[in-house]
C-alpha positions in Angstrom: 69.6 13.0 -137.2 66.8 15.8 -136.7 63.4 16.3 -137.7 62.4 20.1 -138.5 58.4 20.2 -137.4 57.9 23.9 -138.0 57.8 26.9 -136.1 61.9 26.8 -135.5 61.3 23.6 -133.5 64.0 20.8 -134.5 64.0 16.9 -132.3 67.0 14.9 -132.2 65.3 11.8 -134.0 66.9 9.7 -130.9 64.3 11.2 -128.5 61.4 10.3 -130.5 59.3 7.4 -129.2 56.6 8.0 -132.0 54.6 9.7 -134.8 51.1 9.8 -134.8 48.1 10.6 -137.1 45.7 13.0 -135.3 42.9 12.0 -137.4 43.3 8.4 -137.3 44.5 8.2 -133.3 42.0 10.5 -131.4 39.1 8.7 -132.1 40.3 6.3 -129.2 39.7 7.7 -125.6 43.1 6.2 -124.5 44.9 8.8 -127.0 42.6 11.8 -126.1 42.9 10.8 -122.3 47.0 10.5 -122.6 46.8 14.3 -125.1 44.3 15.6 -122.0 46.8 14.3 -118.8 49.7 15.4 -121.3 48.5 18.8 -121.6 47.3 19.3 -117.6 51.1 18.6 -117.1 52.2 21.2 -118.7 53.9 18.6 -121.3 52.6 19.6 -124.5 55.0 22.1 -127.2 52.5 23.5 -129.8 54.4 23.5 -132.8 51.7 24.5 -135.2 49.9 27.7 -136.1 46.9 26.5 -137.6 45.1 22.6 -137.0 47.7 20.2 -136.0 47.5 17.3 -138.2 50.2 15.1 -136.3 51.7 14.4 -132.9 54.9 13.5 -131.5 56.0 11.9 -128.4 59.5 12.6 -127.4 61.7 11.6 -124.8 63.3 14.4 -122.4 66.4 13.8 -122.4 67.2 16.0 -118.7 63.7 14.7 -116.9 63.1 11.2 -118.3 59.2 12.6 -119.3 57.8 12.4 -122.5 57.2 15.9 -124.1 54.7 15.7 -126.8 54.5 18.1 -130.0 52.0 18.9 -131.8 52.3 19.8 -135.2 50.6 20.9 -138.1 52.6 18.5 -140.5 51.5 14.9 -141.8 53.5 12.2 -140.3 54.3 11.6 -144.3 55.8 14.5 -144.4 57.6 14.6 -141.2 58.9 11.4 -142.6 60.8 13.1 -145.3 62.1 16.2 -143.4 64.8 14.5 -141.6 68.3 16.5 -141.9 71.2 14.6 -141.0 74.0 16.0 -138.9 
């Protein structure tokens, strides 16, 4: 299956590792340092126009690395857009 996260941006569900809160999760200085080291790499897809209210950490499927999105969708939400193939 694949998730649609906005901006024309679809994930094979396969390559996600997880879903993530940004209110709830970047309180802790673990998240914020991994979203900081994450970003420095050059590993972060900004799927969102305005706030981004979740974030997801994929698996590349060509490099092994984790790619992480983040999007301006609830993980509730996210929850409910998967389209099967």
């Amino acid at each position: 299956m694949y998730l649609y996260i906005g901006n024309d941006i679809v994930i094979n569900t396969n390559d996600i590792i997880g879903i993530f809160d940004s209110d709830n999760t970047t309180v802790s200085k673990e998240t914020r340092k991994f979203l900081n080291l994450s970003e420095s790499g050059g590993r972060i897809i900004n799927a969102s126009s305005d706030i981004p209210k979740s974030f997801i950490i994929c698996r590349d499927r060509k490099s092994g690395e984790k790619i992480t999105y983040l999007c301006q969708l609830s993980p509730a939400t996210l929850q409910k857009r998967k389209i099967p193939v």
